[in-house]
Structures are given as structure tokens and as C-alpha cells.
C-alpha positions in Angstrom: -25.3 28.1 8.4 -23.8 26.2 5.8 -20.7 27.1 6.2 -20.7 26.3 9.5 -21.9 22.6 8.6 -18.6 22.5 6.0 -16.3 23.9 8.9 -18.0 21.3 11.1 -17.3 18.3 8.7 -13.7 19.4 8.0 -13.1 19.5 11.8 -14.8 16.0 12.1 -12.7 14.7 9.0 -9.7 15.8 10.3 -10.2 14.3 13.8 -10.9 11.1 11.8 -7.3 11.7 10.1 -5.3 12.2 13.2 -6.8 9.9 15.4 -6.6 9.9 19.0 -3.8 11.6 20.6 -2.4 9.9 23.7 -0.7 12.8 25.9 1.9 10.2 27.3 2.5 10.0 23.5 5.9 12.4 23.9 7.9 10.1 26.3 7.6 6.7 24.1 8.2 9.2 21.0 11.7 9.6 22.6 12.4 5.9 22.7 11.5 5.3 19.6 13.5 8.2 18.2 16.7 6.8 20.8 16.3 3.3 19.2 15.1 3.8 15.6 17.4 7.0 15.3 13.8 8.1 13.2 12.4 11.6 13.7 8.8 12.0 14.3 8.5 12.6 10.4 10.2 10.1 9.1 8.5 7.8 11.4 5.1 8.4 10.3 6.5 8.0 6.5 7.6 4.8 7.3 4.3 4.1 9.0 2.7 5.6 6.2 4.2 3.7 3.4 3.8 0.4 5.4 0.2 0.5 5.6 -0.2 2.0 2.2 1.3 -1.3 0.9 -0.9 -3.7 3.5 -4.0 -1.9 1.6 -2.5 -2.7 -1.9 -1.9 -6.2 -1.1 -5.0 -6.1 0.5 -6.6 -4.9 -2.9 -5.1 -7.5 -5.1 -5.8 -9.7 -3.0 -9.9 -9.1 -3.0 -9.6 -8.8 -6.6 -7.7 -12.4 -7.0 -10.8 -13.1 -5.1 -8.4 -14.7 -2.5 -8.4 -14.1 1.5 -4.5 -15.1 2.2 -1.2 -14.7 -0.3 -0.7 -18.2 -2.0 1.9 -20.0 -0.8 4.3 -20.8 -3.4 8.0 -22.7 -3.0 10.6 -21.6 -5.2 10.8 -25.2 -6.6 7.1 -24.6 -7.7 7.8 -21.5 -9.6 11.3 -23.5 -11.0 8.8 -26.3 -12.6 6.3 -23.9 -13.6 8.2 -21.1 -14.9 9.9 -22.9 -18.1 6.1 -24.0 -19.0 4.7 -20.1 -19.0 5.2 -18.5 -22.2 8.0 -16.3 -23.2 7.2 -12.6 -22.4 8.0 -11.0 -25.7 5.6 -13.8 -27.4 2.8 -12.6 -25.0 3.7 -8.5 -25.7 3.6 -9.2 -29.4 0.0 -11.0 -29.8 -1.8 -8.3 -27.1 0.1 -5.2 -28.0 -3.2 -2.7 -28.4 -0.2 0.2 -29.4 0.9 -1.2 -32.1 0.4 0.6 -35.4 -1.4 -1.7 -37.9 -0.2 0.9 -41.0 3.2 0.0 -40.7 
């Protein structure tokens, strides 16, 4: 009985996974394939990757505690950029590898 249960979840996970499945699906496929010159693979990599990197910028986001990207001008970054302090300044006073003995 309990392996029927597992079977049961797996079957329910992976209907979760694949999502519907539109039977008219095969036709638009084609177009897609005729425009994009993408193969049914490589367009559900690309699909894939895409909304792999909405949920990481997504993630930052919620941990910036912010609901939209900032919106930031290039001449903003140009004024504040020469105020930030240099990188190798910053890598020298945090550097937790560093070995004291030396």
C-alpha cells in the first residue's frame, strides 16, 4: 500500500512538472520551429533558462526587500561610481582567506 501511495505522488509530481498538454500543441510547435529555426529541445532550454533567471531576479529582489529593479541612469552610476571605494581596498580589509601566519 505504500508503495502505491509513492507511485501515486510521483505520478502526481510529475503531472505537476509537465503541465497541461494542449493536443493542438503539434501544429503551433511547427511554426515556432519554421520561425525560430529551434527544435522542440532547444526551445524548452531556452524557456527553461529564461524563467530560471526571472526566479533569480525574483530572489534578489525579495532579499533587497524590493518589489521592482531600481531604476538607475548611467549618469547616476558615472557620479556615484568614482565615490565607491576601490575594489582591491575592500578585498584586502574582509579577506576571511587570508593566512594571518604569514
Amino acid at each position: 500500500m505504500q508503495k502505491l501511495q509513492i507511485f501515486v505522488y510521483i505520478y502526481l509530481f510529475m503531472l505537476l512538472v509537465a503541465g497541461p498538454v494542449d493536443l493542438n500543441e503539434n501544429s503551433e510547435q511547427k511554426e515556432n520551429v519554421e520561425k525560430k529555426g529551434l527544435c522542440n529541445a532547444c526551445l524548452w532550454r531556452q524557456n527553461n533558462k529564461s524563467s530560471r533567471l526571472e526566479a533569480i531576479k525574483i530572489q534578489i529582489l525579495s532579499k533587497l526587500r524590493l518589489e521592482t529593479a531600481p531604476n538607475i541612469s548611467k549618469d547616476a552610476i558615472r557620479q556615484l561610481l568614482p565615490k565607491a571605494p576601490p575594489l582591491r581596498e575592500l578585498i584586502d580589509q574582509y579577506d576571511v582567506q587570508r593566512d594571518d601566519s604569514s
